[in-house]
C-alpha positions as CSV (number, residue, x, y, z in Angstrom):
1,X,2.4,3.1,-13.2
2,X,-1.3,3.2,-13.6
3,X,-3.1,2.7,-10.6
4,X,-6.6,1.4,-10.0
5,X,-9.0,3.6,-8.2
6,X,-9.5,2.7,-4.8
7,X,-13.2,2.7,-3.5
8,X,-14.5,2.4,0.0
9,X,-14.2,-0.9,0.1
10,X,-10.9,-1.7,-1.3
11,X,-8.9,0.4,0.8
12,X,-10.8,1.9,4.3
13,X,-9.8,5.6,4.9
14,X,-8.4,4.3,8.3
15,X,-7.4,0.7,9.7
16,X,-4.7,-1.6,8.3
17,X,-4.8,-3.4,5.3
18,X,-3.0,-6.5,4.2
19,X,-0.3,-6.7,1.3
20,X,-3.5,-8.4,-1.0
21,X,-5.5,-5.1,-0.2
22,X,-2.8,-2.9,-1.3
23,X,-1.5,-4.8,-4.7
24,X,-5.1,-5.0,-5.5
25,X,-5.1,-1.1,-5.8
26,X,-1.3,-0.6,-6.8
27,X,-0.5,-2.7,-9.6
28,X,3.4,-4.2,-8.3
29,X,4.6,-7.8,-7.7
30,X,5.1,-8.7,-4.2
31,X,8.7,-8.7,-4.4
32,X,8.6,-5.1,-5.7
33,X,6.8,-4.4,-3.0
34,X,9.0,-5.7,-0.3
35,X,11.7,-4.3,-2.3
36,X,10.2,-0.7,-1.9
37,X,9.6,-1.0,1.6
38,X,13.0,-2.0,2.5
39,X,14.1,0.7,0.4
40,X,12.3,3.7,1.9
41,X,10.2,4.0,-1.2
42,X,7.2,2.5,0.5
43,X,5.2,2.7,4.1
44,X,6.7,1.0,7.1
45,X,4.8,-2.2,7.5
46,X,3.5,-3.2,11.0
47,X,3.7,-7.5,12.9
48,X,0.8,-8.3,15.2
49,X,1.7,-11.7,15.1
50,X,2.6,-13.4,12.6
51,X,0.6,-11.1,10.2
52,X,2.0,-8.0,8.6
53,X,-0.2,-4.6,7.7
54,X,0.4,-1.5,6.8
55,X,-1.9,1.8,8.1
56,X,-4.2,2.5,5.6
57,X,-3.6,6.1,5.9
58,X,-0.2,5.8,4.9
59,X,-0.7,3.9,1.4
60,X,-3.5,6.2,0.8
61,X,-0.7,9.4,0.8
62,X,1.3,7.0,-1.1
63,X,-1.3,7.0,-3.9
64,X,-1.3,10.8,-3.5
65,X,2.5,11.1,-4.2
66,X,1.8,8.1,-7.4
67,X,-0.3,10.1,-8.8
68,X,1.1,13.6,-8.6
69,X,4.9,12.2,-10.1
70,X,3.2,10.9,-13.3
C-alpha cells in the first residue's frame, strides 16, 4: 500500500480527525476501512455526537507500522 505523505495540515500531530482526513493520507475505501476497525487492524474510533473521529496520534503510529511492514 503506498501511502501519501502526510503534511501539517493533512493530519495535526494531535486532535481528531475525520474518516475524509485519514483516507486522504491512507489510500483505502471506506468500507475497508470500517472493515479494519472492526477487525482490530485499525484505531478505535471515537462518537461525540453523531460524528465519529479517530485520535490523530493513533493513525499517525498507524502510518508508522504501514510503513515499516512494506
Amino acid at each position: 500500500m503506498s501511502l501519501n505523505i502526510p503534511n501539517d495540515q493533512a493530519l495535526p500531530e494531535t486532535g481528531y480527525v475525520r474518516l475524509s482526513t485519514i483516507l486522504a493520507v491512507i489510500p483505502i475505501s471506506r468500507s475497508s476501512w470500517w472493515a479494519g476497525v472492526k477487525e482490530g487492524r485499525y484505531p478505535r474510533s471515537y462518537k461525540l455526537g453523531r460524528c465519529t473521529f479517530w485520535k490523530a496520534e493513533d493513525v499517525r503510529q498507524l502510518i508508522v507500522e504501514i510503513g515499516e511492514s512494506s
